[in-house]
C-alpha positions as CSV (number, residue, x, y, z in Angstrom):
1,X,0.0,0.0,0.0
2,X,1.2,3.3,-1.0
3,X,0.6,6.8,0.6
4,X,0.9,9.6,-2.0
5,X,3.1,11.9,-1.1
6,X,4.2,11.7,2.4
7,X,6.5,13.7,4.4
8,X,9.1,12.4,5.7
9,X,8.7,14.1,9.5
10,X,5.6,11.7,9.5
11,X,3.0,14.6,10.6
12,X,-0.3,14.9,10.0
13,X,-3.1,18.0,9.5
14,X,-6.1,19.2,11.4
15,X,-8.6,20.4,9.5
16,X,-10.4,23.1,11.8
17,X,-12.1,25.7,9.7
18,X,-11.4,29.7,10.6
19,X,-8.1,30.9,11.8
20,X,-7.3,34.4,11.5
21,X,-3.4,34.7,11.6
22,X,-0.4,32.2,11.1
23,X,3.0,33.0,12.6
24,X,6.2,31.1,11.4
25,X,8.6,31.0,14.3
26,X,11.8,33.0,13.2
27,X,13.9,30.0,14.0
28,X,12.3,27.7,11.4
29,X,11.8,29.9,8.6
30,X,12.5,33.8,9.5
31,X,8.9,34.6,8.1
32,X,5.5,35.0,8.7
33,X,2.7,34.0,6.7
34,X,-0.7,36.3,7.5
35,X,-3.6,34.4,6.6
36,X,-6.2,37.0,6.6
37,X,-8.5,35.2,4.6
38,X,-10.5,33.0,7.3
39,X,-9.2,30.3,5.7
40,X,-7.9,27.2,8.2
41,X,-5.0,26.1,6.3
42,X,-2.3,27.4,7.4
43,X,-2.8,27.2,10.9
44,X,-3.6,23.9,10.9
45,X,-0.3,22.7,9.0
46,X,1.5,25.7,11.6
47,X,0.2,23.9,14.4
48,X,1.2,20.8,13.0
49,X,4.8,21.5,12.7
50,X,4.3,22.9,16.5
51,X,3.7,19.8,17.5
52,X,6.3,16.9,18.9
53,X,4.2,13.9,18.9
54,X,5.6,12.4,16.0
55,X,3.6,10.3,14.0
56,X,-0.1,11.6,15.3
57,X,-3.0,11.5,13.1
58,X,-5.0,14.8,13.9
59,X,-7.4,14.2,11.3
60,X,-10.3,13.1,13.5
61,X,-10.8,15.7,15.6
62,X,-13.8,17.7,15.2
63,X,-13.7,20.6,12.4
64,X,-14.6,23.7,14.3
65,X,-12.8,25.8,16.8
66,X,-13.6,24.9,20.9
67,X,-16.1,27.4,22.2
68,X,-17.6,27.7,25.7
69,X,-20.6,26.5,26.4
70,X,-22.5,29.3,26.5
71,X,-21.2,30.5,22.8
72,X,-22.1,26.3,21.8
73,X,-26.1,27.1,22.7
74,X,-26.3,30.3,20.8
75,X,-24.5,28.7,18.0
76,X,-27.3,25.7,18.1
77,X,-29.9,28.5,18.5
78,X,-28.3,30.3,15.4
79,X,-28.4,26.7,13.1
80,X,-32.0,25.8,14.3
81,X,-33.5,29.7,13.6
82,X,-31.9,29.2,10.0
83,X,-32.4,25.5,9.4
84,X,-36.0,25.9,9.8
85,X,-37.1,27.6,6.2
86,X,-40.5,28.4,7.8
87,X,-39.1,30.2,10.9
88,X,-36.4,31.9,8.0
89,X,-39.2,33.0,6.5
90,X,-41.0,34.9,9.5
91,X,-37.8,36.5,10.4
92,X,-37.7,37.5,6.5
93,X,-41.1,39.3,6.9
94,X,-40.3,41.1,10.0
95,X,-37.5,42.6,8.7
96,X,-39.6,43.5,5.0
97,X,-42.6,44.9,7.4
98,X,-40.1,47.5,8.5
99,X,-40.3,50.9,7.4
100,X,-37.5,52.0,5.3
101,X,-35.6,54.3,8.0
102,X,-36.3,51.5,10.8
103,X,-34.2,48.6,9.2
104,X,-31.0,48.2,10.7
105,X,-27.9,45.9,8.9
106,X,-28.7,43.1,10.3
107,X,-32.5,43.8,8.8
108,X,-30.6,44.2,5.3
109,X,-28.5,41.3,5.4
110,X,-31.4,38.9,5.9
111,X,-33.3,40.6,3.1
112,X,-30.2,40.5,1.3
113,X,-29.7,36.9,1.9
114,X,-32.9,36.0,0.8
115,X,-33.5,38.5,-2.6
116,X,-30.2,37.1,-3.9
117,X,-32.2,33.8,-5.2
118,X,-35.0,35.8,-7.0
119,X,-34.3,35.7,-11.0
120,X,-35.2,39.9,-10.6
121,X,-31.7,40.5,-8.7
122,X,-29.8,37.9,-10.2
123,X,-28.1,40.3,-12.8
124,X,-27.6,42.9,-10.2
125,X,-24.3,43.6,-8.1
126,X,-24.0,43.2,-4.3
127,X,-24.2,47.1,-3.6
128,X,-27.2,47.7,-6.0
129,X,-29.0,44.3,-4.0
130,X,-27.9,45.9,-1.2
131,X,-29.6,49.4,-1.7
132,X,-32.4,48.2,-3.0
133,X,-33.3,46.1,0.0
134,X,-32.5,49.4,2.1
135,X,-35.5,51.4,0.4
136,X,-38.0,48.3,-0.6
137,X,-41.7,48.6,0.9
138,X,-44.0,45.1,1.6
139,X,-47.2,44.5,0.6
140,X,-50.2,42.0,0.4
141,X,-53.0,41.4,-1.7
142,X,-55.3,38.9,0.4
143,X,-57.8,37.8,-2.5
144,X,-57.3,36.2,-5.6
145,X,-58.8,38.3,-8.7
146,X,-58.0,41.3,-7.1
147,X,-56.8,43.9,-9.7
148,X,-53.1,45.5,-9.3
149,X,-52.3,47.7,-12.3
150,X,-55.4,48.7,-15.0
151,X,-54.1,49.2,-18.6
152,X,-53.0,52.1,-19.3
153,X,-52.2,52.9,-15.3
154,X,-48.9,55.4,-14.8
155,X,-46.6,53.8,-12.9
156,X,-44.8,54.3,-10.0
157,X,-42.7,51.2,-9.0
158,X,-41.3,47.9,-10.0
159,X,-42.6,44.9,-8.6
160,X,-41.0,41.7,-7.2
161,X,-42.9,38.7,-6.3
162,X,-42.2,36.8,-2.9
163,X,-45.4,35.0,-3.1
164,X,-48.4,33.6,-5.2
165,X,-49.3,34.3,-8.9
166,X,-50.1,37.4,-11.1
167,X,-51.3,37.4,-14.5
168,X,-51.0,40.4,-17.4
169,X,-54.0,40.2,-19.3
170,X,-52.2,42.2,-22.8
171,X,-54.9,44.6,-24.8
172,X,-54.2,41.8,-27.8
173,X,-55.8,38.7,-25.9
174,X,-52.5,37.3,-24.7
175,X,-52.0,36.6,-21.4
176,X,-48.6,36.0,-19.0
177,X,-48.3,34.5,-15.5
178,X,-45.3,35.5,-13.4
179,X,-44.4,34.0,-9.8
180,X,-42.0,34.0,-7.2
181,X,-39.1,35.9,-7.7
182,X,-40.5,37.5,-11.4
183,X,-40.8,41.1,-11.6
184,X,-42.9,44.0,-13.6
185,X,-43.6,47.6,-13.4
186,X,-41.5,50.4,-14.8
187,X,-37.8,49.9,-16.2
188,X,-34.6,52.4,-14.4
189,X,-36.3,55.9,-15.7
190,X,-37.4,58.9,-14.6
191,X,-39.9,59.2,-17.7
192,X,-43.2,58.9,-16.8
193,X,-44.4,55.5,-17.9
194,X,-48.0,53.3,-18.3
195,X,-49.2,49.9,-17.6
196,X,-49.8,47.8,-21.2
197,X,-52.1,45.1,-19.8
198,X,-53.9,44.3,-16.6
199,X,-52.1,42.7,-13.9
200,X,-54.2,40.9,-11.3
201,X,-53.9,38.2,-8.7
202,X,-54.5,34.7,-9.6
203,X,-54.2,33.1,-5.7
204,X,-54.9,34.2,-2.5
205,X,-51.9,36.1,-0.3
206,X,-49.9,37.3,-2.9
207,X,-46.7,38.9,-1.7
208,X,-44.5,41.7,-2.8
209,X,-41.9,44.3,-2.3
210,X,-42.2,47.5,-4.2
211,X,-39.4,49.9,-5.1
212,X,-40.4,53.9,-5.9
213,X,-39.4,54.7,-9.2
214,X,-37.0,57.4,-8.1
215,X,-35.2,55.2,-5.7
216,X,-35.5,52.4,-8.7
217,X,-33.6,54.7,-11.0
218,X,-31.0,56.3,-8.9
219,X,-29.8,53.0,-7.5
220,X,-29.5,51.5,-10.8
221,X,-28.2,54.5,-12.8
222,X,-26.0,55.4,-10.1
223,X,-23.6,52.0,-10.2
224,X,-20.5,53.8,-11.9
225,X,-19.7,55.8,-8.8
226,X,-19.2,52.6,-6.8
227,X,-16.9,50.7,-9.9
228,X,-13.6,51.3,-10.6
229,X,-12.5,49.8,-13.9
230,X,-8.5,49.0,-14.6
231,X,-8.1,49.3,-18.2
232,X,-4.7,47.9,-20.0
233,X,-3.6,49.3,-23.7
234,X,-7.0,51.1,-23.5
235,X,-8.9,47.6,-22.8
236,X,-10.6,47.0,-19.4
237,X,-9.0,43.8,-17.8
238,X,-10.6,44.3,-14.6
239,X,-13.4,46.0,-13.0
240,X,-13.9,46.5,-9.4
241,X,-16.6,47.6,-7.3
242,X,-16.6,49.6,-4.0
243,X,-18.6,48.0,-1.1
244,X,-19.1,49.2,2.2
245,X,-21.0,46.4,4.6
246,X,-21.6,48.3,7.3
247,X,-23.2,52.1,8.1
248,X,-20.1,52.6,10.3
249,X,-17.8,52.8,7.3
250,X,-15.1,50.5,8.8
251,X,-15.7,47.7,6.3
252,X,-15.7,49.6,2.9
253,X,-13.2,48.8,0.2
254,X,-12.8,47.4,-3.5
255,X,-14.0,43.8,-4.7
256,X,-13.1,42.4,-7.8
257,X,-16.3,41.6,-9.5
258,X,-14.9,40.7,-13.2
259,X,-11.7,40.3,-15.2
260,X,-10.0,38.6,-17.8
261,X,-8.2,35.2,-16.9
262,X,-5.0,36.9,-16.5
263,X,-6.0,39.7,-14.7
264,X,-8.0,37.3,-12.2
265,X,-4.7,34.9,-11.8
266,X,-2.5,38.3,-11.6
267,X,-4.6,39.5,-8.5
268,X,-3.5,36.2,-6.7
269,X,-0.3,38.3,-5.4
270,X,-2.3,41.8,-5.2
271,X,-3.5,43.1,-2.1
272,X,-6.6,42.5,-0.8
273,X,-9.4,44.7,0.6
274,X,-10.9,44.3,3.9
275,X,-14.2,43.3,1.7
276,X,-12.6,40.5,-0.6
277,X,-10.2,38.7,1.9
278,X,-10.9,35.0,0.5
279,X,-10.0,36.1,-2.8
280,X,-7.3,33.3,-3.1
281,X,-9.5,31.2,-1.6
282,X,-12.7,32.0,-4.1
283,X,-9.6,31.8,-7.5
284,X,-8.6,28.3,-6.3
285,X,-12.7,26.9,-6.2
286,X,-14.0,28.5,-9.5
287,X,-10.4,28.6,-11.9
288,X,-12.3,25.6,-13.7
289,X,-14.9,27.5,-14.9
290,X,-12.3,30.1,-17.1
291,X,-9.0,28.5,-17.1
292,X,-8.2,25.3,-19.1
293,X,-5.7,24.2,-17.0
294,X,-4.1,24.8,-13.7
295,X,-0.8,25.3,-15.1
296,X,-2.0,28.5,-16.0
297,X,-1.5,29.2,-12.7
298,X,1.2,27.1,-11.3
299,X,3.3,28.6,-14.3
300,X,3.1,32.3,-13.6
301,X,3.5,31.3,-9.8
302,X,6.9,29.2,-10.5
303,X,8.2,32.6,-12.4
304,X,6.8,35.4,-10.0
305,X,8.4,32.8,-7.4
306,X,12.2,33.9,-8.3
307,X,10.9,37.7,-7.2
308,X,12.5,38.0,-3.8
309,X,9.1,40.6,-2.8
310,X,6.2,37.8,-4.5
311,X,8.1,34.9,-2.5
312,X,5.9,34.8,0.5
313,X,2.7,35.3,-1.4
314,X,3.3,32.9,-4.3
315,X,4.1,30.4,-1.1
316,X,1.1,31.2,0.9
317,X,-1.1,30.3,-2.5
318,X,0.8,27.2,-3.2
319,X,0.0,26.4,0.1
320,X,-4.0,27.0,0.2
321,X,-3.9,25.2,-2.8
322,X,-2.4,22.1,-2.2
323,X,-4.6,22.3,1.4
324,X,-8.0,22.6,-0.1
325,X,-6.9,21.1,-3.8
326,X,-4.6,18.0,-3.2
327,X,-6.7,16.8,-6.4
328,X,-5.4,19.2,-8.6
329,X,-2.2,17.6,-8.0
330,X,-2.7,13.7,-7.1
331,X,-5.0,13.1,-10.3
332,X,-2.6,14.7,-12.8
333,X,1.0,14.3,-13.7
334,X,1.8,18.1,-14.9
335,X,0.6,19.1,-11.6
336,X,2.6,16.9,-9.6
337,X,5.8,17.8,-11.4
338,X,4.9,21.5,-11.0
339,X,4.8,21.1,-7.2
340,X,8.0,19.0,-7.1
341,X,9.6,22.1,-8.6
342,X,8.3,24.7,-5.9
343,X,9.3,22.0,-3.8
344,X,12.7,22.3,-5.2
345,X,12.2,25.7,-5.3
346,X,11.9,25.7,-1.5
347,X,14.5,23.9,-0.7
348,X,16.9,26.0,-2.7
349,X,15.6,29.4,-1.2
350,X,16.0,27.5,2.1
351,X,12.6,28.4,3.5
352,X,12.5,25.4,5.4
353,X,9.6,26.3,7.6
354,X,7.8,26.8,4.7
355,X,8.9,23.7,2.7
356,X,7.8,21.9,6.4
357,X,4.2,23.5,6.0
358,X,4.1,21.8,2.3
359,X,5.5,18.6,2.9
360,X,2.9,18.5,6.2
361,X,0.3,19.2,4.4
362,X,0.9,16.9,1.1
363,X,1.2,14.2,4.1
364,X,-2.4,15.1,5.7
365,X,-4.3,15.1,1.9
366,X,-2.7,12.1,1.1
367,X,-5.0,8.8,0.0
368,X,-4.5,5.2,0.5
369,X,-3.7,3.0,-2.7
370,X,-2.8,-0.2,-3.8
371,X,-0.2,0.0,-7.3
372,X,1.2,-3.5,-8.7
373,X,4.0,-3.7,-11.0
374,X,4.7,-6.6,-13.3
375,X,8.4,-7.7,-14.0
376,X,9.4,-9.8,-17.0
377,X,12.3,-11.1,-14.7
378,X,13.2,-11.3,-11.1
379,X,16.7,-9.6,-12.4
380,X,14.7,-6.7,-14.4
381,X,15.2,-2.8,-13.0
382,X,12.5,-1.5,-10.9
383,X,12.8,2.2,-12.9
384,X,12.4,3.5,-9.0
385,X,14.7,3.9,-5.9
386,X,13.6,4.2,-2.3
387,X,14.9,6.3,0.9
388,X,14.6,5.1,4.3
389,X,13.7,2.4,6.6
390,X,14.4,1.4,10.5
391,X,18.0,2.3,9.9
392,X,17.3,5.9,9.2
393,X,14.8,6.4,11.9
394,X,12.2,7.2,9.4
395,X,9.5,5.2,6.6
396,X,10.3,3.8,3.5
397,X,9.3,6.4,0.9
398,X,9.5,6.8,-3.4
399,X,13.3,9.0,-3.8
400,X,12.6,8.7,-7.8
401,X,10.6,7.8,-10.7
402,X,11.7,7.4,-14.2
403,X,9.5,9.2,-16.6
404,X,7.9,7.2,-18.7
405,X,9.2,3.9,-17.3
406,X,6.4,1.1,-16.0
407,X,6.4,2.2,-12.3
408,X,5.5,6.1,-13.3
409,X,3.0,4.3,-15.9
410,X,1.6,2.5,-12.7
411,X,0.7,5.6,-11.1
412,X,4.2,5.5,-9.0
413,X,5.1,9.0,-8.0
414,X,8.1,10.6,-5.8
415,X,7.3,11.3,-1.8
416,X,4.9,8.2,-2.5
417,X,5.0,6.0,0.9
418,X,5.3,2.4,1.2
């Protein structure tokens, strides 16, 4: 049985979700590595290599940080007020039964959390969600039947539906139905504008939120003075938008909402606002969807590596990568060579607290397998050398493959343990 790759310090990974900041001690590495992300990464594979219990597999232990008790019951309080959709929903109304000027951020956010799955805000940024669940007025039409807008009606406001059915009865004989989460009323102007068709209630209780034409327009009109676009050889590459998510104005700052491949991959060693801090973290899950292939990425991070100033952040990614990723690399043969370079890499640079952190965490990912390799002859070459044993105080490990040999063929890769 073979363990793919292991580290040689035989240590294993916790996996506790949330910790705020790593520290390197100076002796091990003479660096730090911030991870201001919320990610648990690296201070799980820090406090591995903190650790002198030798071969102890931390694995098991629960995934989220010890709290008291008291903090325990109003976290179970939390998870059964959201688990339950219909007690989600009453809070939902209370805050939409608000007026305007008496919703507070916590109002917002649950409104915000919930609009975000209706088709009408689906298009829409954070901010403009945001505002427009700020200014947004409930109301209910109890009977079925009952009419909303006659034809020909000036209108006021658009119209999203939380609940029940309407349907536009056009002047030509056609009809539409529109439900949950559809919208209708006037489009993001300040010219006055009239109802073609009837609009009317099919079922009791319909639901809605209504948004005044004049807040309607200068929400959605007004979305430049929150973007900042970074333009390239007079191209945009990136485009950013300015969110604040609080009234206090301590948490405001930039968030990258689109960009080309290489701008997004580039912004991997960029600073990051106080808004966006899981940027790396958000790259690594979605690169799929816009990047053919990962050595897109390990590529650039291999060449901004050699800049002295990048060093730390090209490690810390590497790092969250191969953490939350191992897959990237254990399913596919470019990958694994890339991270035996860093490795390299690493071990050149003699950031050994850092090169500890990788092989740690290679070690924890790692999967059981079974490989069997066939030889012609008892005297025929293996095409693969070993390091270790009982003699070296350590396990018996792969030291080299050759490429393209049988035992690579079989899926036999370096740092592989026997």
């Amino acid at each position: 049985q073979i363990q793919l790759p292991a580290d040689l310090t035989k240590m294993h990974l916790t996996e506790n979700p949330h910790p705020q900041v790593t520290h390197v001690p100076s002796s091990q590495s003479g660096c730090s590595i911030a991870s201001d992300s919320g990610s648990s990464s690296l201070s799980d594979i820090y406090q591995a290599t903190e650790s002198e219990m030798g071969d102890v597999d931390l694995t098991g232990l629960p995934e989220a940080p010890v709290d008291s008790e008291d903090e325990e019951e109003e976290e179970d309080e939390d998870i059964d007020r959201t688990s339950d959709p219909l007690l989600g929903r009453d809070v939902v109304r209370e805050c939409l039964e608000k007026e305007p000027a008496d919703k507070t951020d916590d109002d917002i956010e649950q409104l915000l959390e919930f609009m975000h799955q209706l088709p009408a805000f689906a298009n829409m940024t954070m901010s403009v969600r945001r505002e427009l669940c700020s200014v947004m007025i409930f109301e209910v039409v109890e009977q079925a039947g009952a009419i909303i807008l006659e034809d020909g009606q000036e209108l006021d406001s658009w119209y999203v539906i939380l609940n029940g059915t309407v349907e536009i009865s056009y002047p030509d004989g056609k009809s539409e139905s529109l439900c949950m989460g559809n919208s209708f009323g006037i489009t993001p102007s300040l010219d006055k504008q009239y109802m073609t068709g009837v609009v009317r209630t099919k079922v009791d209780d319909c639901q809605f939120v209504c948004i005044a034409q004049q807040d309607y327009w200068r929400i959605l009109n007004h979305v430049e003075k929150n973007t900042h676009k970074v333009e390239e050889e007079g191209e945009i590459v990136m485009v950013k938008e300015h969110r604040e998510l609080d009234r206090s104005g301590t948490r405001k700052g930039h968030i990258v909402i689109k960009a080309t491949p290489e701008r997004l991959i580039m912004h991997l060693i960029e600073e990051h606002s106080i808004v966006d801090p899981t940027y790396i973290e958000d790259f690594l899950l979605t690169y799929r969807t816009f990047l053919t292939s990962p050595l897109e990425v390990g590529n650039k991070l291999l060449e901004w590596f050699t800049v002295d100033s990048l060093r730390d952040k090209v490690t810390r990614v590497v790092l969250l990568w191969v953490n939350n990723h191992f897959n990237d690399f254990e399913g596919d043969p470019a990958m694994t060579r890339f991270l035996e370079e860093f490795e390299k890499n690493l071990e050149d640079t003699k950031m050994k607290g850092h090169l500890r952190l990788l092989n740690i965490a290679c070690a924890a990912k790692a999967k059981w397998r079974q490989i069997t390799l066939q030889k012609p002859s008892r005297d025929s070459p293996l095409f693969f050398s070993l390091l270790g044993g009982s003699d070296k105080g350590f396990g018996i490990f792969v030291e080299t493959v050759e490429m393209g040999s049988k035992a690579a063929e079989a899926g036999l890769k370096r740092g592989d343990q026997v």
